[in-house]
C-alpha positions, 0 to 999 in steps of 0.5 A: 539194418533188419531183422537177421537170421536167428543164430544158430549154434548160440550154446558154447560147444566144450573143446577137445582136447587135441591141440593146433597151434595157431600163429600169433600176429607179428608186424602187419602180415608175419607170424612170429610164435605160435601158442596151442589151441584146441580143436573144434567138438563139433556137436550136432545143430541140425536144424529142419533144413540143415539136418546135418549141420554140426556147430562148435567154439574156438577160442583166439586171442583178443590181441594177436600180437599177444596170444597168451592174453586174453581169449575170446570164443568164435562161434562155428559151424560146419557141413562135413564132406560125404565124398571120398574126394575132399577139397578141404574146408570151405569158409563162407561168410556173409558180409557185413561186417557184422553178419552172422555166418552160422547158417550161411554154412548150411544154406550154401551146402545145400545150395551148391550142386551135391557132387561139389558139396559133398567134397567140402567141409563147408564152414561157417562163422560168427566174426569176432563180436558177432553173434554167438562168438563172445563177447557179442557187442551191443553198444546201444539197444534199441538205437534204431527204436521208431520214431527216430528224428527225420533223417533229412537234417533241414534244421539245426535241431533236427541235425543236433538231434541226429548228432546227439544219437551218434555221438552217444552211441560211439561214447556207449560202444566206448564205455561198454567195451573200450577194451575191445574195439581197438581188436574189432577190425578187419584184420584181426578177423583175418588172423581169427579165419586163419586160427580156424584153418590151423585148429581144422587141420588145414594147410590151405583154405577155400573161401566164398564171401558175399559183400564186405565178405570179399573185402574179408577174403581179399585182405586174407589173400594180402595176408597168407596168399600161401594159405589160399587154395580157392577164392570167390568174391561175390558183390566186390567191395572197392578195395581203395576206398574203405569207408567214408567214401565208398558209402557216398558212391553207394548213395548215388547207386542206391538213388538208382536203384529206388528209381529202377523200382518205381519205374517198375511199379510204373510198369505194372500200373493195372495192379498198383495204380499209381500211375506210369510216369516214373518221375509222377511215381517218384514224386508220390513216393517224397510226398508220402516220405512228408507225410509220414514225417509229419504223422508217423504211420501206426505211430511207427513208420515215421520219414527214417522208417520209410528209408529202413523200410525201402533200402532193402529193395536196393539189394533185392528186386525180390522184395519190391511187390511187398514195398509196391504194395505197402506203397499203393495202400499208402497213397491210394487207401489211406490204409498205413497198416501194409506199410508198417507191416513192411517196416516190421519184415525190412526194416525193423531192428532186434536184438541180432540187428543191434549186435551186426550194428555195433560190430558193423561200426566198430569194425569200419570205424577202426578200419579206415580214417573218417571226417572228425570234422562235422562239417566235412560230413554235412558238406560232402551229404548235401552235395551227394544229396543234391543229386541222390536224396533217396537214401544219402542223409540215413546212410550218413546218420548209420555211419556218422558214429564213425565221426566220434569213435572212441579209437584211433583208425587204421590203414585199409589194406592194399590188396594188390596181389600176384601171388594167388591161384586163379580167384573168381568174381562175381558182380551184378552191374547194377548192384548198389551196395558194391558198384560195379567198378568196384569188382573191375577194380578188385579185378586188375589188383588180384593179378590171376582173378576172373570176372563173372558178370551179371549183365544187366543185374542190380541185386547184391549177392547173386551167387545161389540165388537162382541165377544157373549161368552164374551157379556152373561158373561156381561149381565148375570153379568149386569142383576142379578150378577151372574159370573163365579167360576172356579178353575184355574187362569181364571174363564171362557174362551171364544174362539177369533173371528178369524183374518179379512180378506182382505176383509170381506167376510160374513154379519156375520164377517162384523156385528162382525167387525163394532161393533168392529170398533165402540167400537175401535173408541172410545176407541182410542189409547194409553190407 
């Protein structure tokens, strides 16, 4: 729920005229005909920091199971191999659903050691729905429009206003696209990362994903295990409980997490002065949460606001000195203009935010059975809220679309699977938006899968990110498979980078903190 990274490659690149074929969908995991696609022109899109970043179109069915139907256009991208060694193509996505992974593909190109990169074909893609793939959903503009009804629903008006914005939204993704939100799901995202590989000429795929990017992967595996040459899982979805109950577990983590920052600020009382008592600090944070419902900040920032705003530094330690700030000027100046100014760097939403939003409810909303019945939703969030008021009731409005969707809904996908090359995970264990016993799950159901943890971590996505210790296990896994084999439930522990500092204050934890920052800002938020 913030600003995203603009996309790139936004122009639809003319195909060629060579020809693949891609299968079509047949049943819940067979192929059963295949119909002639073109292969990606890949034309340049180099960017400052990519320079050779290349991008393109494929076109795909809308309904697999009818591949001389309908066509949409997935938007790609690519970092082509150097080396003479070539490990086929690397897929890499962001999460989501709903994020764009076009600049992902440069970003992780770059990031990764130079002798590893260089002997992929690193690719990037918008999701079905996403970005620059067509068409790009955008159900409601402007739903998250300041200053939207508190989120704490402490009075039947106040719930009816929340439920009248979720309802209207499913009923709009419904009147704009009714046609297309039965495709806009996990598995014919599958289907669309497997059209790739048949146009890129590729017998097998290499993948890294971040967040639902995992779930992604995993489900890929479930579907084509044959098709998988190298697998990595960075901050692992809980496989078994898509979606209405793994967004309740996330609000308990994320309550932890908001606590893990203000005991920070405690920590660093002589700049923020608000005091070293966590549990004072806490209460400081719902009084200006009162406040702010009461007289919004610039006229912006009311109660919703202040959540949008602080949720991100649940996913990213990285961004607590700017909401540290725009906290203290709050409560110690009087001064609201730093705290609009962090609403409208974290928590504020564009036009690409309105897009990841639709794809994001169309995608779990169609994915997974959810509560129709309000009164499921309302008993289930106070009780949570009862025990994790920070961010329950905000996560309960983002998803309660899902309540009114204008579809039916799927199965989840049972990812168990014994039929893969060593697969490689990685999970921080104080991670909010994927829990850590998520990745343990994830672990015993991927049969030849290794764990990597970050012992002590909490940020979401910790992979290229200035973590060394986690970064050799990805490289050496990306450069000739090996993993790690331990005995207990992780295979392989690396210690967490330390929290920032108000200030950074060596050369060594400003390189850390902007790879982190730039990871982060294409990962966003919500995934």
């Amino acid at each position: 729920m913030t600003k995203r990274a603009a996309a790139l490659c936004g122009a639809a690149v003319v195909l060629a005229g060579a020809f693949t074929a891609v299968p079509a969908e047949a049943g819940a995991h067979g192929t059963a005909e295949t119909v002639r696609t073109a292969k990606p022109a890949w034309k340049s899109c180099a960017t400052e920091d990519y320079p050779t970043l290349q991008c393109a179109s494929l076109k795909v069915p809308l309904d697999h199971r009818r591949p001389h139907g309908e066509k949409i256009s997935l938007a790609l991208s690519r970092v082509p191999h150097t080396a003479r060694t070539y490990q086929g193509p690397l897929l890499v996505n962001p999460g989501g659903p709903g994020g764009s992974g076009l600049t992902l593909a440069g970003f992780v190109a770059a990031s990764l050691p130079a002798k590893v990169a260089a002997q992929y074909d690193v690719i990037g893609f918008d999701p079905r729905g996403v970005g620059a793939s067509k068409p790009a959903l955008d159900c409601g503009p402007g739903h998250f429009d300041p200053v939207r009804p508190d989120s704490l629903p402490t009075t039947p008006a106040i719930e009816r206003a929340n439920l009248d914005r979720a309802r209207s939204f499913a009923a709009a993704c419904g009147k704009k696209y009714g046609h297309v939100l039965p495709y806009i799901t996990t598995t014919g995202a599958v289907r669309d990362m497997d059209a790739i590989r048949q146009a890129l000429g590729a017998k097998k795929i290499n993948y890294l994903g971040y967040s639902y990017g995992t779930y992604l992967g995993a489900v890929y595996a479930e579907f084509f295990p044959e098709r998988v040459r190298r697998l990595v899982l960075d901050s692992v979805v809980d496989p078994t409980d898509v979606w209405y109950e793994a967004n309740l577990h996330q609000d308990v983590a994320f309550n932890d997490r908001h606590r893990a920052f203000l005991a920070w600020v405690g920590r660093h009382d002589a700049t923020y002065r608000l005091g070293t008592d966590p549990e004072e600090i806490e209460a400081e944070w719902y009084a200006m949460r009162a406040a702010l419902a009461k007289k919004p900040a610039g006229g912006t920032v009311g109660a919703s606001e202040l959540e949008d705003t602080f949720i991100p530094g649940g996913y990213y330690n990285g961004y607590w000195p700017s909401l540290a700030e725009a906290f203290a000027a709050y409560v110690n100046d009087k001064d609201p203009e730093p705290l609009v100014e962090a609403y409208e760097d974290f928590g504020a939403v564009d036009a690409s935010g309105d897009n990841g939003y639709s794809v994001y409810t169309s995608v779990q909303c169609r994915d997974a059975r959810w509560p129709r019945d309000w009164r499921q939703w309302r008993k289930d969030n106070w009780a949570v809220y009862d025990k994790a008021p920070f961010m329950t009731w905000n996560n309960a409005w983002y998803n309660a679309p899902c309540a009114f969707w204008p579809t039916d809904s799927l199965r989840p996908v049972n990812v168990a699977n014994g039929e893969l090359p060593p697969v490689l995970l990685f999970q921080a264990t104080g991670d909010a938006a994927t829990p850590y016993e998520g990745a343990v799950t994830a672990h015993r159901l991927l049969a030849r899968s290794s764990l990597v943890v970050e012992e002590g971590g909490g940020n979401h996505g910790v992979t290229l990110s200035g973590n060394a210790c986690l970064d050799e296990h990805l490289a050496a896994y990306l450069a000739d498979g090996t993993v790690p084999r331990g005995h207990g439930e992780a295979d392989a522990v690396c210690e967490a980078l330390p929290d920032p500092k108000p200030a950074a204050a060596t050369a060594k934890a400003v390189s850390a903190s902007s790879k982190g920052s730039a990871l982060h800002g294409l990962l966003g938020f919500r995934h």
